[in-house]
C-alpha positions in Angstrom: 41.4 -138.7 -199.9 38.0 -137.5 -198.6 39.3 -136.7 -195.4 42.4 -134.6 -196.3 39.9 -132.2 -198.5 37.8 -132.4 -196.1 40.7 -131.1 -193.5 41.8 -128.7 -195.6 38.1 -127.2 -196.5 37.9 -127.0 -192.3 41.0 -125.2 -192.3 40.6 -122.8 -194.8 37.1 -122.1 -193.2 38.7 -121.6 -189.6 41.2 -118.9 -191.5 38.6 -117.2 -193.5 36.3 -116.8 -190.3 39.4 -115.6 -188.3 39.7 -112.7 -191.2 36.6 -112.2 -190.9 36.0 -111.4 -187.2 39.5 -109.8 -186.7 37.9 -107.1 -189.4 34.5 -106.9 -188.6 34.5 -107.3 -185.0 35.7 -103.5 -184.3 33.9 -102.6 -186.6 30.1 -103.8 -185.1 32.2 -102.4 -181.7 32.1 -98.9 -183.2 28.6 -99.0 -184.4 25.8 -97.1 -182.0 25.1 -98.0 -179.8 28.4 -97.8 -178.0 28.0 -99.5 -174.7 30.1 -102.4 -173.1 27.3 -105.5 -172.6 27.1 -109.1 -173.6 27.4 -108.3 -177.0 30.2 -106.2 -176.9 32.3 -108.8 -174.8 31.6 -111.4 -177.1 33.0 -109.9 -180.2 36.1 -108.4 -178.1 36.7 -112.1 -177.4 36.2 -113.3 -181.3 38.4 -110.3 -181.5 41.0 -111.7 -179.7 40.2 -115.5 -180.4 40.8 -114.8 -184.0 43.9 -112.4 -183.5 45.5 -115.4 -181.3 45.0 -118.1 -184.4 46.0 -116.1 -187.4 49.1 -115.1 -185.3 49.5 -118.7 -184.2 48.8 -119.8 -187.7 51.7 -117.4 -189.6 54.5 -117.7 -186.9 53.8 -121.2 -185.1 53.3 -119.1 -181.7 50.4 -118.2 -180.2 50.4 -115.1 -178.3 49.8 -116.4 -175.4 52.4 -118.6 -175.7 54.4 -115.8 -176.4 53.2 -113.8 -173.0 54.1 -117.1 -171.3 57.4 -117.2 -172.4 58.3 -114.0 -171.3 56.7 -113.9 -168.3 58.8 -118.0 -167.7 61.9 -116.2 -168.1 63.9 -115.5 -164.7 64.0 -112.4 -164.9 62.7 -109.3 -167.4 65.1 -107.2 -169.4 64.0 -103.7 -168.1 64.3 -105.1 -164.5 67.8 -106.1 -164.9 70.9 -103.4 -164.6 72.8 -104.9 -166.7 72.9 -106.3 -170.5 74.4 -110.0 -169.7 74.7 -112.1 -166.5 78.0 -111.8 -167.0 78.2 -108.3 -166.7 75.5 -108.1 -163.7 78.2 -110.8 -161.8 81.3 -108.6 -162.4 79.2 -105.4 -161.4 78.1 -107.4 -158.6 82.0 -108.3 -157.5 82.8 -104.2 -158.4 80.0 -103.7 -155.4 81.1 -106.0 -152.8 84.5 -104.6 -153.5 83.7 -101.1 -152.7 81.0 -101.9 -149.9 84.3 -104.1 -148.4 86.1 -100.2 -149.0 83.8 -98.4 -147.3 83.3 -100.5 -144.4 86.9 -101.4 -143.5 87.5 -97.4 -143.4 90.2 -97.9 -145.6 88.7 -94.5 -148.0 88.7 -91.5 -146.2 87.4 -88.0 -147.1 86.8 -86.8 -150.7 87.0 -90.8 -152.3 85.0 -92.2 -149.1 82.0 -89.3 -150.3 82.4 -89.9 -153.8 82.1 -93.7 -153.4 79.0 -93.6 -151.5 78.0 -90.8 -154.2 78.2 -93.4 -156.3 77.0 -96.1 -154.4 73.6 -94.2 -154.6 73.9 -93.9 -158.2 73.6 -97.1 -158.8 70.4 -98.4 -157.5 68.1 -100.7 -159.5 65.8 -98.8 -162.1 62.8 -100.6 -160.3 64.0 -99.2 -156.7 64.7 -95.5 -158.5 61.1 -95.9 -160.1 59.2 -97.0 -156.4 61.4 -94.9 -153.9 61.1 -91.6 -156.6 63.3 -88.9 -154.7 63.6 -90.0 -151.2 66.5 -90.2 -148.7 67.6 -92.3 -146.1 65.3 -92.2 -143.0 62.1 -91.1 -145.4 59.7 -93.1 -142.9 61.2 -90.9 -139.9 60.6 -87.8 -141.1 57.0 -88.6 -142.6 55.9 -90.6 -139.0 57.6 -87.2 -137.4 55.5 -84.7 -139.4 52.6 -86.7 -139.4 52.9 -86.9 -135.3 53.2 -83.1 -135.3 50.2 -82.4 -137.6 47.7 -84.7 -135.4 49.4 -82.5 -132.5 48.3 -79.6 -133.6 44.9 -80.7 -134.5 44.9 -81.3 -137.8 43.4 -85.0 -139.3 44.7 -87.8 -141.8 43.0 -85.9 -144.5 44.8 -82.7 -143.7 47.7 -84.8 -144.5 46.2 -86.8 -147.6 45.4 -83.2 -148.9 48.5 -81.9 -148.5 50.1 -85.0 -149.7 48.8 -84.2 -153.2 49.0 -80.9 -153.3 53.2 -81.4 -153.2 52.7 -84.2 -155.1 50.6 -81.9 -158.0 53.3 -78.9 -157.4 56.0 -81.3 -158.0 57.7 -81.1 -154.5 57.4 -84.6 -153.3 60.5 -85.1 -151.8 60.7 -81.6 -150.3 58.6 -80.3 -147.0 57.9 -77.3 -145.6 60.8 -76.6 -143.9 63.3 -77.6 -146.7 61.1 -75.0 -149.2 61.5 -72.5 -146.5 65.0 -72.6 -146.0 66.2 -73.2 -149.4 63.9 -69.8 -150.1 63.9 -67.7 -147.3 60.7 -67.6 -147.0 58.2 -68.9 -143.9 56.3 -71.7 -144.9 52.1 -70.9 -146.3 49.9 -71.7 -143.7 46.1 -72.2 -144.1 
């Protein structure tokens, strides 16, 4: 009998000291002085220590139990295409369907164009996201106009430079020459 009391005294000490670090913790964070040392990293972790149990303690997960079992699943939700794995098989069959199309030759002209247009369309939303705006033969064309500008005298941070500056102006997939003919004008040189 002495032991269950004394268990439950423990426990309702561990869940009044969790309440009581999860509030006062950022609070002695936001008290001067402000500066990240020994002290401060030792109430960010009673921070989170406490934050883990009481979360742990009302839903029966820990949340890093719950990180773990979303990072043990096979694959995340926003890198997949498609809602089910049934779906992403049937889309997958749709694919191999047309890429059989387009290879046999069996599409000509206006569907053969489309169902490449379409083809391109449907890339992953992590490729979309890490290629941005590029084309086909991207590393060409930058090895090419990196070749020319070391030809003409011009360094690697010529080339970081203007790297960001079309980055900045928003024309990352364009260069020079694709502004100057889409405006008419020549190309600004420095």
């Amino acid at each position: 009998m002495a032991d269950i009391d004394r268990e439950k005294d423990y426990l309702r000490f561990k869940h009044g000291a969790a309440v009581a670090f999860v509030i006062a913790s950022p609070i002695l964070l936001a008290l001067p002085p402000r500066k990240l040392d020994h002290l401060a990293v030792l109430n960010i972790g009673a921070f989170a220590f406490s934050t883990n149990y009481l979360v742990r303690e009302h839903t029966g997960r820990s949340i890093v139990e719950r990180i773990e079992g979303k990072l043990a699943r096979p694959q995340l939700q926003i890198l997949r295409d498609m809602p089910t794995e049934k779906a992403e098989k049937l889309q997958a069959q749709l694919r191999a369907e047309r890429d059989a199309q387009i290879s046999s030759g069996q599409v000509t002209g206006e569907d053969l164009e489309r169902l490449k247009a379409r083809q391109a369309q449907e890339k992953g939303v992590m490729q979309r996201l890490w290629m941005g705006g590029e084309q086909e033969g991207w590393k060409e064309r930058r090895l090419q106009e990196e070749q020319q500008a070391l030809d003409e005298g011009k360094g690697y941070g010529y080339l970081i430079k203007k790297h960001f500056q079309d980055v900045w102006r928003g024309q990352s997939g364009q260069t020079t020459t694709d502004q100057s003919s889409t405006t008419g004008q020549q190309p600004e040189t420095k």
